[in-house]
N, C-alpha and C positions, 0 to 999 in steps of 0.2 A: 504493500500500500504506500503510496505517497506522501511523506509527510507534509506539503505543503497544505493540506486540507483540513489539517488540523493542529489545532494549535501545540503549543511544545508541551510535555508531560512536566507537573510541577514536580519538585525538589520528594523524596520520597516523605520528607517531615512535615511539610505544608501541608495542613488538614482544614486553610481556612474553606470559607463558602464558593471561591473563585475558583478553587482549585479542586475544591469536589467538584463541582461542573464539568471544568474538564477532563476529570478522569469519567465521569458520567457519559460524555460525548464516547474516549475511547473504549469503556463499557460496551455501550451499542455496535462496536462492528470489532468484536472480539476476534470472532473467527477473522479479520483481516489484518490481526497487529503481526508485526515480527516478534519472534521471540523474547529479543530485547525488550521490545515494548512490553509485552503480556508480565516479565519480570518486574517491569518499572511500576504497573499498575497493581501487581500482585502485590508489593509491595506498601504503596499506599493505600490499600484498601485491607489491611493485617493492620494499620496503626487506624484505622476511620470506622469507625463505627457505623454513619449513613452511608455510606460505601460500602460498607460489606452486608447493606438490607440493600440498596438498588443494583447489585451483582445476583443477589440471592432473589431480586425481584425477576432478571433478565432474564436469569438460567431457569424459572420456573414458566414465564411466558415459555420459552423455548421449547421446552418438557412439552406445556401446552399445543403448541403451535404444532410441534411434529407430529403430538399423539392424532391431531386432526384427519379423516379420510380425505384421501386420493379425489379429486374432480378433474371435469373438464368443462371447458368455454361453454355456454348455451349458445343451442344454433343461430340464436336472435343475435348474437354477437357477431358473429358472419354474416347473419341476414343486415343487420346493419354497417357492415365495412364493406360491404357488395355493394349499398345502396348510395354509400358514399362517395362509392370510386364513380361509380352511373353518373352520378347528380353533379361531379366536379368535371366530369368529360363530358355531357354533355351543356354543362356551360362553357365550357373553353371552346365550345363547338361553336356555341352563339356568338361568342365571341369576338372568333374568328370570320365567321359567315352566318346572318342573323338570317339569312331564304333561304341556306341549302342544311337540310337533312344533315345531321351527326354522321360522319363516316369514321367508322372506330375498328378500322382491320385489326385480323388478327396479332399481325406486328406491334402495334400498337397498343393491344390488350397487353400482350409479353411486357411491353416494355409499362406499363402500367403497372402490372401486379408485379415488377419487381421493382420500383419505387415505392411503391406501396406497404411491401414486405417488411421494411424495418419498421415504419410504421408501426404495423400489427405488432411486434415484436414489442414493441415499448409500450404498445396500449395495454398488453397482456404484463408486463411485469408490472407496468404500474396498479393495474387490476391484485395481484400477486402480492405486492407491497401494500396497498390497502386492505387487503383479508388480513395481512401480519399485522398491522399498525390494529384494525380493529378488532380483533382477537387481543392485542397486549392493552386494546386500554379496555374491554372487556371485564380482560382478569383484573385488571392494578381496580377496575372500581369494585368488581365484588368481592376483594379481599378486602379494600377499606372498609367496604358496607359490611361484611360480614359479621357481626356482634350476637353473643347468646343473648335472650331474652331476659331483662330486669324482671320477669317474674320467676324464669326456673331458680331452684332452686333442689341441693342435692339435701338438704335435712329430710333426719326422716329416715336416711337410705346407710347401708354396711355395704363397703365396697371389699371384695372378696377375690384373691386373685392367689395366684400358682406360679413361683418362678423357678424355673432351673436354672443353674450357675455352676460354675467348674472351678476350683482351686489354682493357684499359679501352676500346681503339678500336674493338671488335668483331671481331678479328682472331682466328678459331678455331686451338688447338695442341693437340696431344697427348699423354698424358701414360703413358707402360708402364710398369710397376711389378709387380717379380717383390719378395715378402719372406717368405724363408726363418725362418716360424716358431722354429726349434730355437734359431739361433743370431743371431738378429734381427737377419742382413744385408739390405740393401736393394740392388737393381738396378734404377735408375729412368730413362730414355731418356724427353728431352723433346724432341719433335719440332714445325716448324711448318713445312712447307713445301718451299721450298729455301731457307729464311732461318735455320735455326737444327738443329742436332742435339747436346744434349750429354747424357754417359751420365757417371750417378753413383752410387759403387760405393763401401758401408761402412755402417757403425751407428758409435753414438757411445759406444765400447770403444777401439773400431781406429780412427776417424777416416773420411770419409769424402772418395775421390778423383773428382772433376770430370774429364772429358772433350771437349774439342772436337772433334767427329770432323769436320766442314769446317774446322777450320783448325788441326788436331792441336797444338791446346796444351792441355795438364794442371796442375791447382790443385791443390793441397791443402786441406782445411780448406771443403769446397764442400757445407757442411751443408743451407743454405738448398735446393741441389738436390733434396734428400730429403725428403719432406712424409709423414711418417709419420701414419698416422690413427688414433688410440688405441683406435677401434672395435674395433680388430680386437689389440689385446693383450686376453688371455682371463684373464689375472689381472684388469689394471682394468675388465672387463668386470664380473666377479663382484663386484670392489667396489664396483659403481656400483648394483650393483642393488641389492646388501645394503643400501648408502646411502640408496639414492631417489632417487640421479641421472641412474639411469634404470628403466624402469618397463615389466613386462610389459604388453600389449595385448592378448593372445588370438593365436589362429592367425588363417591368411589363407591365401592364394595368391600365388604368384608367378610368371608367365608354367608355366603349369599346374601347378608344386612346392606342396604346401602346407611353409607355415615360418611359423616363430614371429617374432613381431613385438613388439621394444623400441624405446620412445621414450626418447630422450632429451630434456633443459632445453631444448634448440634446436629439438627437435620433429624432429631427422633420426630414421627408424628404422630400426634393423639390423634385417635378415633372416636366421634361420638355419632351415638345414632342419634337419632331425626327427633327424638328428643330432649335432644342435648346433653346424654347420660354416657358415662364411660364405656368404650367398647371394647379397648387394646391401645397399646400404641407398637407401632414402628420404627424400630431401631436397626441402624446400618453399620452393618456389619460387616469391617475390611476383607474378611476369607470369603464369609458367605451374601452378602448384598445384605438387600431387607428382608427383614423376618418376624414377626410377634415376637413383643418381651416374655408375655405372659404365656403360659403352657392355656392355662385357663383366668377366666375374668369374670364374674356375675356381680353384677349388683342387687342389694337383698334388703329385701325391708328390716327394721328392728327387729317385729315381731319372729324372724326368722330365723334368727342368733339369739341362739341361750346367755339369759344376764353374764353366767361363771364364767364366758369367756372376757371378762372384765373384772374377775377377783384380783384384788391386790395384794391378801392376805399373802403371809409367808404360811404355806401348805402345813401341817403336823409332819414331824419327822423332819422334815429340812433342817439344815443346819447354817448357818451366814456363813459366808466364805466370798471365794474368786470364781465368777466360770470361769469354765478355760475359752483360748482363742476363739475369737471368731476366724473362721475360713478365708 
C-alpha cells in the first residue's frame, strides 16, 4: 500500500485523541499494511485502550461480514446498464443526426460494451463496499443498542454449574458450584478422585468456611476455595457493556437454544438465553479453539437447593486445622 494516502503512524507512546484516529484510519485497511506497519499499530493499540475496542470492533464486523451468504447482481441491474448504454447511444445519435435513425452496428456495440465494462466493474464494487459499510454500521448500532432489560432480574434464582480443570501435571479435578444469586453465597465442592474432596461454604460478608471431608478438618478464612466469576454478577454485567468491556455479538445457538452472545477483552463469551438468564460461556482455547467452560450449567430456583447447602457450622467430628493445597 502506499503511504502517501495516509497519514504517518504516531510515535508508539502517543495515545492522544489525534492519534487514535489515525491509527483508527490504519485499523480499517488492515489487510493492506506492510508488516512494519501492522507492528507499529500493534503496538499502539497494546498501550490504548479505545484502540484495542475499535480493533476488537473491526475484527468482529469482519467475522460478520464473511459469515454473510454468497449473492449475485439482480437481473434489474443488467436490465438497467442495458438501458443505459441504449438511452446514451441513442442520444449521441440525435446528436449527431437529429432525421436519421440511430445506426449502432455491431462494431460499434463491441466497442460500446467495452467502454462500458469498467464501468460495471466499479458500479458493482461500489454496490460491494456498500453491503460492507452497511452490514458494519448495522453491527456497531446493535451492539450499542444492545442493553438487558432494567426489569430482569437474577434474584430468586441458584446458579448451578460443572467444571472440569486439569492440574499443571495434567491431572483432571472437578469443580460444583451452587451460587445463590439473592444473597451471593457460594457452595463450591472441589473434587479429584480419591485424593482430595473439600467443600467451601460463604461470600465475603460472612467469610467463607473450608471443609475436608476425607480428613474432616475445617478452616476459616478459605476464600481462595471460592472462584467467583464476575460473569455472572448482572450488575457488573450491565456495566461492562455500558463500558465496552464487553460487547454484544449478535444471536447464535447453543446446543439447539438460540442466546445472545457477549464478548468480552479476553475474548471469553457469555451466553444468555432470550431471557437474559445464564447459559454457558465460551472460552478460547490456544490447543483446542472455542469450547464450553462448563461441563454443565442450570439455573434453579431456591426452592430447588436444600437450605444445608448453606450451613456454616463447623460439622461434629471436625477438627480446625489447614486444608491442604488447592490444585
Amino acid at each position: 500500500m502506499n503511504d502517501i494516502f495516509l497519514p504517518p503512524l504516531p510515535a508508539g507512546h502517543e495515545t492522544d485523541s489525534r492519534a487514535c484516529e489515525i491509527v483508527h484510519l490504519y485499523l480499517a485497511v488492515w489487510d493492506d499494511l506492510t508488516p512494519e506497519q501492522r507492528r507499529s499499530v500493534a503496538q499502539h493499540v497494546r498501550g490504548c485502550e479505545s484502540c484495542t475496542q475499535e480493533m476488537r470492533q473491526v475484527q468482529q464486523a469482519t467475522r460478520l461480514v464473511a459469515d454473510l451468504p454468497p449473492s449475485q447482481p439482480s437481473e434489474r441491474v443488467d436490465a438497467a446498464v442495458r438501458a443505459a448504454i441504449a438511452a446514451r447511444a441513442q442520444e449521441r445519435g440525435k446528436t449527431s443526426d437529429e432525421s436519421r435513425p440511430v445506426a449502432f452496428p455491431e462494431r460499434r456495440r463491441a466497442h460500446a460494451r467495452a467502454r462500458w465494462r469498467p464501468a460495471m466493474l466499479v458500479a458493482a464494487a461500489l454496490m460491494a463496499l456498500g453491503v460492507l459499510l452497511v452490514s458494519y454500521l448495522f453491527f456497531l448500532r446493535s451492539a450499542q443498542e444492545f442493553q438487558i432489560p432494567s426489569q430482569v432480574s437474577w434474584n430468586g434464582y441458584v446458579l448451578y454449574h460443572i467444571q472440569t480443570q486439569q492440574t499443571s501435571d495434567g491431572a483432571s479435578y472437578q469443580v460444583k458450584t451452587y451460587h445463590d444469586f439473592t444473597s451471593n453465597m457460594f457452595h463450591v465442592e472441589t473434587v479429584m478422585d480419591d485424593k482430595l474432596d473439600v467443600v467451601a461454604v460463604g461470600n465475603a460478608q460472612h467469610g467463607v468456611l473450608g471443609k475436608d471431608m476425607m480428613n474432616h478438618v475445617a478452616q476459616w478464612d478459605a476464600d481462595n476455595w471460592v472462584d467467583s466469576n464476575s460473569m455472572f454478577d448482572l450488575q457488573k454485567l450491565r456495566a461492562n457493556i455500558a463500558a465496552g468491556r464487553a460487547s454484544y455479538i449478535g444471536k447464535g445457538t447453543f446446543q439447539g437454544r438460540e442466546v445472545y452472545q457477549i464478548r468480552y477483552q479476553n475474548d471469553d463469551i457469555l451466553l444468555l438465553d432470550m431471557h437474559y438468564m445464564p447459559v454457558n460461556v465460551l472460552e478460547q482455547k490456544p490447543s483446542s479453539g472455542e469450547k464450553p467452560m462448563y461441563d454443565t450449567l442450570e439455573v434453579l430456583t431456591q426452592q430447588q437447593v436444600p437450605e444445608s447447602l448453606w450451613d456454616m457450622q463447623v460439622p461434629p467430628g471436625f477438627k480446625m486445622g489447614e486444608l491442604p493445597q488447592k490444585p
